[in-house]
C-alpha positions in Angstrom: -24.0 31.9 -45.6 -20.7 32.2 -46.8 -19.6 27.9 -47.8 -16.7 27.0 -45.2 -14.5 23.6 -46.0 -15.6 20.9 -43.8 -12.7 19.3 -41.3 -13.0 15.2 -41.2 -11.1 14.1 -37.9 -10.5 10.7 -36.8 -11.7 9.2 -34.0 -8.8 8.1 -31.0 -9.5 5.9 -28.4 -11.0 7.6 -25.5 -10.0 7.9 -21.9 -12.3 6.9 -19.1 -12.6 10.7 -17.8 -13.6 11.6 -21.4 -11.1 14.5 -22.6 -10.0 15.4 -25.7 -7.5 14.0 -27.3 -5.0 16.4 -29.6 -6.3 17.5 -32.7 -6.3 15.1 -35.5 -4.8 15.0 -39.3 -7.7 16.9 -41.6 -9.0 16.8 -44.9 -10.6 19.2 -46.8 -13.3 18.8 -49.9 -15.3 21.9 -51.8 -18.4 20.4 -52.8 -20.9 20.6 -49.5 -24.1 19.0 -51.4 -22.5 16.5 -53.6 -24.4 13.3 -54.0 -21.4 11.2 -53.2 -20.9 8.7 -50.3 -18.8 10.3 -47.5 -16.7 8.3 -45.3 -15.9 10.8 -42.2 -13.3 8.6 -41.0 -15.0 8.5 -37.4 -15.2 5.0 -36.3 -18.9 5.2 -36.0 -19.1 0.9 -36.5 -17.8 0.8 -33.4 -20.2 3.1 -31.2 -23.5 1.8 -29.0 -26.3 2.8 -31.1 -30.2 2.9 -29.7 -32.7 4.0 -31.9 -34.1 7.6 -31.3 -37.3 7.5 -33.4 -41.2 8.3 -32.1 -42.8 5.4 -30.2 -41.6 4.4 -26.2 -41.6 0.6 -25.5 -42.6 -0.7 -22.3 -38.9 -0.9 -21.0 -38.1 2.4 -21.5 -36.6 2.7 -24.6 -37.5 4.6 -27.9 -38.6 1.8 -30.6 -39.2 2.7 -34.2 -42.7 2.4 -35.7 -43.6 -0.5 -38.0 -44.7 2.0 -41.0 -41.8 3.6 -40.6 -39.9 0.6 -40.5 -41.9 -0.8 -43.8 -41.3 2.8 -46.1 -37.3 2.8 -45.0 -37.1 -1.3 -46.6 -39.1 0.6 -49.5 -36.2 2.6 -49.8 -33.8 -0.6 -49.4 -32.8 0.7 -46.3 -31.7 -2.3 -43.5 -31.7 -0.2 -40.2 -29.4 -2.6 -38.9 -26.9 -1.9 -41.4 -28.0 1.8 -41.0 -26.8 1.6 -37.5 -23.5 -0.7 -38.5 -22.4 2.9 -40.6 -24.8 2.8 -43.7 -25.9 6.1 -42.8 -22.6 7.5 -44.1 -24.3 6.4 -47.9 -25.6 9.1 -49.5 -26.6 7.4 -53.0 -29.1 9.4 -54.5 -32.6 6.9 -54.4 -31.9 6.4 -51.1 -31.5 9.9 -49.2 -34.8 9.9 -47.9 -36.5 13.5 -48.7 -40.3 12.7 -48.2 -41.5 14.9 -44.9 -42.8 11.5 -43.5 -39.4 9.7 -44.1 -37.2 11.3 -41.0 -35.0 8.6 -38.8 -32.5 9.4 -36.3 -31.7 6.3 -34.7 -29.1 7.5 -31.9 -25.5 6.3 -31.7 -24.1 6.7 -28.8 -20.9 8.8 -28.6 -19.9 9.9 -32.1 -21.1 13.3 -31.3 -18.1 13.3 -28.5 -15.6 16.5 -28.0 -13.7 15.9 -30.3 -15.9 15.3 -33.0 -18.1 18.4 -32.1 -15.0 20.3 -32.0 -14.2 19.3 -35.6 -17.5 19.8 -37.5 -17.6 23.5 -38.9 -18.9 23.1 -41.8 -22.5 24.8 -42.0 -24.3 24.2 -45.1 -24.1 26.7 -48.0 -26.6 29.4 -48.3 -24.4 32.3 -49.7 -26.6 35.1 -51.8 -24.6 37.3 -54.1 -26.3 41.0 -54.4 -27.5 40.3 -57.8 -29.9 37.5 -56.5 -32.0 39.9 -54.3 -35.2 41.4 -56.6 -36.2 44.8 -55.0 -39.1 45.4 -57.9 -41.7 43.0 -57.1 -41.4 42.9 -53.1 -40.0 45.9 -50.9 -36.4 45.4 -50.2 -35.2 48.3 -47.9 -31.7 49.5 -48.4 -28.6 47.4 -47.7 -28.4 47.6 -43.9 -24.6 48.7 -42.3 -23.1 46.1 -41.0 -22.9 45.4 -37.3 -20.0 43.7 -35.3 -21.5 40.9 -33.7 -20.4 41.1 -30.1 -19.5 37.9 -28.4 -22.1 36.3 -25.3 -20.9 36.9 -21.7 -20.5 33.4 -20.2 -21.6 31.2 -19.2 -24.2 30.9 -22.2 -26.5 29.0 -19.7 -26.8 32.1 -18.0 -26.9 34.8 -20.4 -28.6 32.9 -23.0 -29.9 29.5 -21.8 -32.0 28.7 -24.7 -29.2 28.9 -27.8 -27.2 25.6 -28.6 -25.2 24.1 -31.5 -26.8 21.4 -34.1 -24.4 18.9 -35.0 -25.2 16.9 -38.3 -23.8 14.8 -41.3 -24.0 15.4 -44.7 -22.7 14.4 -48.1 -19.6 16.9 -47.3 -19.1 15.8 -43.9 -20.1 16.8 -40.6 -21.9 20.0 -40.1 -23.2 22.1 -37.6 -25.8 25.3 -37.5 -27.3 27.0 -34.0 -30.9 26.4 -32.6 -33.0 27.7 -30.0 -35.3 25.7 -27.1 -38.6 26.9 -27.6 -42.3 26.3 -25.6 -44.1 23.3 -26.5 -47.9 24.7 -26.5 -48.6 20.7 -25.4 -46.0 21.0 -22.7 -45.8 23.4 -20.8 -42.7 24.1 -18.6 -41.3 20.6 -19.9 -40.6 21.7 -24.0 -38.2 19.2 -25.7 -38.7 21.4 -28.8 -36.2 23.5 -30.6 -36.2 25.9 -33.8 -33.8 26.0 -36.3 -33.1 26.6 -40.1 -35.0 24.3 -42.6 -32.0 24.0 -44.4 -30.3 22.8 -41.0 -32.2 19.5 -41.3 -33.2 18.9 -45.2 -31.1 19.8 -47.9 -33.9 20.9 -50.2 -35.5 20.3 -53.5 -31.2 18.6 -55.0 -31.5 15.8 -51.7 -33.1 14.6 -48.1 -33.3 15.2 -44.6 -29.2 15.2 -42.8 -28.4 12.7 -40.5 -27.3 11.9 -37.1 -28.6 15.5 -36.0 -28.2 16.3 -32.3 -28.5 19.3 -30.3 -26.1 20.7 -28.0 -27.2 23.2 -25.5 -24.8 25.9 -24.2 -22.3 24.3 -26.1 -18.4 25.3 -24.8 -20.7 27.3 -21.7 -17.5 29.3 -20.3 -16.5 30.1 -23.8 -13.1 28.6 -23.6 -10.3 29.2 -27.0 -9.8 26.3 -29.7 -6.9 25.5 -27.7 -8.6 25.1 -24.2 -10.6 23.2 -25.9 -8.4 20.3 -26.6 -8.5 19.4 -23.0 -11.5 20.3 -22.1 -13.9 17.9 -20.0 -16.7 17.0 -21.7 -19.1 18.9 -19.5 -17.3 22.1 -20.2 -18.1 21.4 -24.1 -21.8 19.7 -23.5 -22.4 21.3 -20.2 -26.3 20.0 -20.1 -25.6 16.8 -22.4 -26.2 15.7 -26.2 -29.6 15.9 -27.3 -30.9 13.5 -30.3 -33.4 14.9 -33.1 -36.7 12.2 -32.4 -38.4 13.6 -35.3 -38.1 17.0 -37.5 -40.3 19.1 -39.4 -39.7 21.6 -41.9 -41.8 23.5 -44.6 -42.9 22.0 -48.0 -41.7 24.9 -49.4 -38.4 24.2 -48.3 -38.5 20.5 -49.4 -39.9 21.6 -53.0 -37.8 24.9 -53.3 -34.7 25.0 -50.9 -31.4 25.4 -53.0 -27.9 25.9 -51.6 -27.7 29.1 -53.4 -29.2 31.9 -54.0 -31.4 31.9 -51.9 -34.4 30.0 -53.0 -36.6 28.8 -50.6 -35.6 30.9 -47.9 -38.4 32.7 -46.7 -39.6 29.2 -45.6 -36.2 28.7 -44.3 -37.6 27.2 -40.7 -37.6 24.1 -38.9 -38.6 22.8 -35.7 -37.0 19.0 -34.4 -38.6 17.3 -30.9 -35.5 16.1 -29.4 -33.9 13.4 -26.5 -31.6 13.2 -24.6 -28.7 10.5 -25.1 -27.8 9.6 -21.9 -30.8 10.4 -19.9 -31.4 13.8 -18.4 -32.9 12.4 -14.6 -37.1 12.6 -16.2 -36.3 16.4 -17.1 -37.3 17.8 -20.3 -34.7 20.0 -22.4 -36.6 23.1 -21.0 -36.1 21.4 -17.5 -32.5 21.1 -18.1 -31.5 24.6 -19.3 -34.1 26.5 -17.4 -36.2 28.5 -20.2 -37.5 28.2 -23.3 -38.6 30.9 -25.5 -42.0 31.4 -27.0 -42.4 31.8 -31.0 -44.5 34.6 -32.0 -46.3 34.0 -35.5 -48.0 37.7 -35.4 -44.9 40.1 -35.0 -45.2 43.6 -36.3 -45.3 45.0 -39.5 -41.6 45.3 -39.6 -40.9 49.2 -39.5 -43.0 48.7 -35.7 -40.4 46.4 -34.3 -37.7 48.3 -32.8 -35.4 46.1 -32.8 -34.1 42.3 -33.0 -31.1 40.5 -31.2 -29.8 37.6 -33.9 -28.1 34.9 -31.7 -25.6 32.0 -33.0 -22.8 30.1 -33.3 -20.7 31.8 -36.2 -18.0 29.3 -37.7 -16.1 31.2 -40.8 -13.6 33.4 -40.5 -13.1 35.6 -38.4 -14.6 33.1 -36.3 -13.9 29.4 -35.4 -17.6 28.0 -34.5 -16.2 27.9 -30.5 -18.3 30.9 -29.4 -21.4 32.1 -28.9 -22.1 35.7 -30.6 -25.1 37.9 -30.8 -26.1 41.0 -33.2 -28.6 43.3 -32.5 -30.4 45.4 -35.2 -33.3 47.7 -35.8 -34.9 45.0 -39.0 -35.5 46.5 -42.8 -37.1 44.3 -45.4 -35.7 41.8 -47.8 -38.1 40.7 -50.9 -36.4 38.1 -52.7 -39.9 37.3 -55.6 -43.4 38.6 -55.5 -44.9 35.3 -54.8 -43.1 35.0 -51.6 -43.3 36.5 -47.7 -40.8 39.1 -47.4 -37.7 38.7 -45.3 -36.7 40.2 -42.1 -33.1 41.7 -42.7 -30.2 43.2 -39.9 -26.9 44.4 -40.0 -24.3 41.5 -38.7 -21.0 40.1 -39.1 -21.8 36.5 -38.3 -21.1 34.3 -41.1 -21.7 30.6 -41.6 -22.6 28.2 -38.4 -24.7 31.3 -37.1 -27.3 29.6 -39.7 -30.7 28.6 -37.7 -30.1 30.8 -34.7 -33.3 32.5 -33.2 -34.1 35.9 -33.9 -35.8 37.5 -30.9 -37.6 40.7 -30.3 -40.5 42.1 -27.6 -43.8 40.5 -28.3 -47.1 41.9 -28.0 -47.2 41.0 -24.5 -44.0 43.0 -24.0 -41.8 39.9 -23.2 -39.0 38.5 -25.7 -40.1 35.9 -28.1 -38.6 34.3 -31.2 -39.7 36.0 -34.3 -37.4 34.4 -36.6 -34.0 32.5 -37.1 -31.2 33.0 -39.7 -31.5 31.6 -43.6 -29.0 33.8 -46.3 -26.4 36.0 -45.7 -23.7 37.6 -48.4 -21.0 36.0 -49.7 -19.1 38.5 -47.6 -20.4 39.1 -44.4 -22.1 42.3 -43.9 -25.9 41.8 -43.2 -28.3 38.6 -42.0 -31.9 37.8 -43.6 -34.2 35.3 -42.0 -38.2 34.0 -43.1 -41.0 36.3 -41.4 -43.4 33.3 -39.3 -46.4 32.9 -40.3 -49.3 30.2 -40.7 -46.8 28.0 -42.6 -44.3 28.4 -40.0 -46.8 27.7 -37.3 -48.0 24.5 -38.7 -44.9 23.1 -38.2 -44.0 23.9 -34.9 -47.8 22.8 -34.0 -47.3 19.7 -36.2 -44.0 18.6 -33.8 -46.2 19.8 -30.6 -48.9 17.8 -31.4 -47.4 14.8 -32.6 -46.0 14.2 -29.0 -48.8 15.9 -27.7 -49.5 12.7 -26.0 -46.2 11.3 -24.5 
């Protein structure tokens, strides 16, 4: 997707009916990946923090596991400190990357309006033409672009299952779009959602993002940057913030995933198990919104699907990552090497932020389902390509469903 400069706001002191306070003073840097420490500028050390890993205690809460515990002091990693604002150090040997290695530990408040209003950053995944193979795979031609229309509203309505993902990076804060989907070990109560792999890890050059947290209907009535400012907060997070538990992405994405170019993307998938902040009354995410798609891992051979509706949150220009927009596309194919799956591709104008949205067409059963989410785009918008699921992409969305299988 095409790279968009990330906005670093700081943090005012908030009133007890929790509005926005005016926009803040920004900075702006170019390198999204870099290996540096970031300091956001957010007042983090100051926010209630609980920890958001697997394992409930007795009481209520969500504890961390002692193995866990013992591989993050491998690292040199206090969790303490972690939640005192380590977490904005992004040294090298200590971004954790390993698939086991995930933590999340919730802090309370820092994903607040503002702050969500300010991260539009997604994380670079631009492909220039030259990068796409056509001789080994079969790459269909170049698909006309197609105005993404904007969502009726209210989103919760229209399309209850797509949210924002809010995370932090080396660059700053960032955010991407996701999609609630069944949980085969829950049914009706799914706390799962899909998204981009390289929404969550940043690939073979670093490790998993932090602080990521899910945002359902996110602005539901679709309101301007400006309304925005003072907007309640359950305008902006209509059915609450949502914490990542745990998250699961390919190996191929870990080994292969690049910024550029699109390597690694037709693994380009992930799936997170999430809770909710504040407490949701005992409801499960699906609960909350009301639906939750399925994921089809057996779609059509691509020229059998009539079409598929691309859904996201689009955040570089002409867009401002405010507003939900869809694209809708009869789907060619996109080979980008021999040795791996080829790509879905449509016709769309969304740009960067619209990266992890869910792809949906009819399933066998004649019913939507999600049959893929977006990876790579252009440099200049035009066209969007996401990974065809298969039996990689299913073991991780059974790995998350079966990890919680039992709580």
């Amino acid at each position: 997707m095409r790279p968009i400069r990330p906005t670093f706001a700081a943090r005012r002191g908030r009133s007890t009916r929790r509005r926005f306070s005016p926009a803040l003073a920004a900075a702006s840097i170019a390198a999204a990946l870099a290996l540096t420490a970031t300091a956001c500028g957010t007042g983090e050390e100051n926010a209630a923090v609980q920890p958001a890993e697997s394992g409930a205690s007795s009481d209520g809460k969500i504890t961390i596991p002692d193995d866990l515990k013992d591989r993050l002091k491998e690292h040199g990693i206090d969790l303490d400190k972690w939640r005192g604002g380590e977490w904005k150090n992004w040294d090298r040997d200590t971004w954790l990357r390993e698939a086991r290695d995930f933590v999340n530990p919730i802090i309370q408040d820092l994903w607040d309006p503002d702050r969500m209003r300010d991260a539009e950053k997604p994380p670079e995944r631009p492909v220039q033409e030259q990068d796409i193979s056509g001789d080994e795979g079969v790459t269909d031609p170049t698909p006309q672009p197609v105005t993404a229309q904007a969502v009726s509203t209210p989103y919760g309505d229209a399309a209850p299952e797509a949210g924002k993902l809010f995370f932090d990076g080396p660059g700053g804060s960032m955010v991407c779009s996701a999609t609630v989907v069944q949980d085969p070990a829950h049914p009706g109560k799914s706390n799962m959602v899909w998204t981009a792999g390289h929404c969550v890890h940043a690939g073979k050059s670093g490790g998993w993002y932090r602080n990521l947290a899910f945002v359902p209907s996110y602005n539901n009535e679709g309101l301007s940057m400006a309304e925005l400012e003072g907007a309640a907060e359950e305008k902006v997070a209509p059915h609450g913030v949502w914490w990542a538990d745990w998250a699961q992405t390919s190996e191929q994405w870990i080994a292969q995933g690049a910024s550029t170019g699109g390597q690694g993307a037709p693994y380009d998938f992930a799936v997170i198990h999430v809770t909710p902040e504040k407490g949701s009354d005992g409801k499960s995410l699906e609960e909350t919104v009301g639906s939750a798609l399925p994921v089809d891992f057996n779609a059509p051979a691509t020229p059998r699907i009539a079409g598929m509706t691309a859904t996201g949150y689009p955040a570089a220009a002409p867009f401002d990552g405010q507003k939900l927009f869809r694209c809708e596309d009869k789907p060619g194919r996109l080979s980008l090497n021999a040795q791996d799956p080829t790509m879905y591709r449509v016709g769309c104008t969304m740009t960067g932020g619209s990266s992890g949205g869910g792809w949906v067409a009819t399933g066998q059963d004649g019913k939507p389902a999600l049959v893929s989410n977006t990876s790579i785009g252009p440099v200049t918008a035009g066209w969007l390509a996401g990974p065809r699921l298969g039996e990689a992409a299913k073991g991780v969305y059974d790995g998350v469903s079966e990890k919680f299988a039992g709580r």
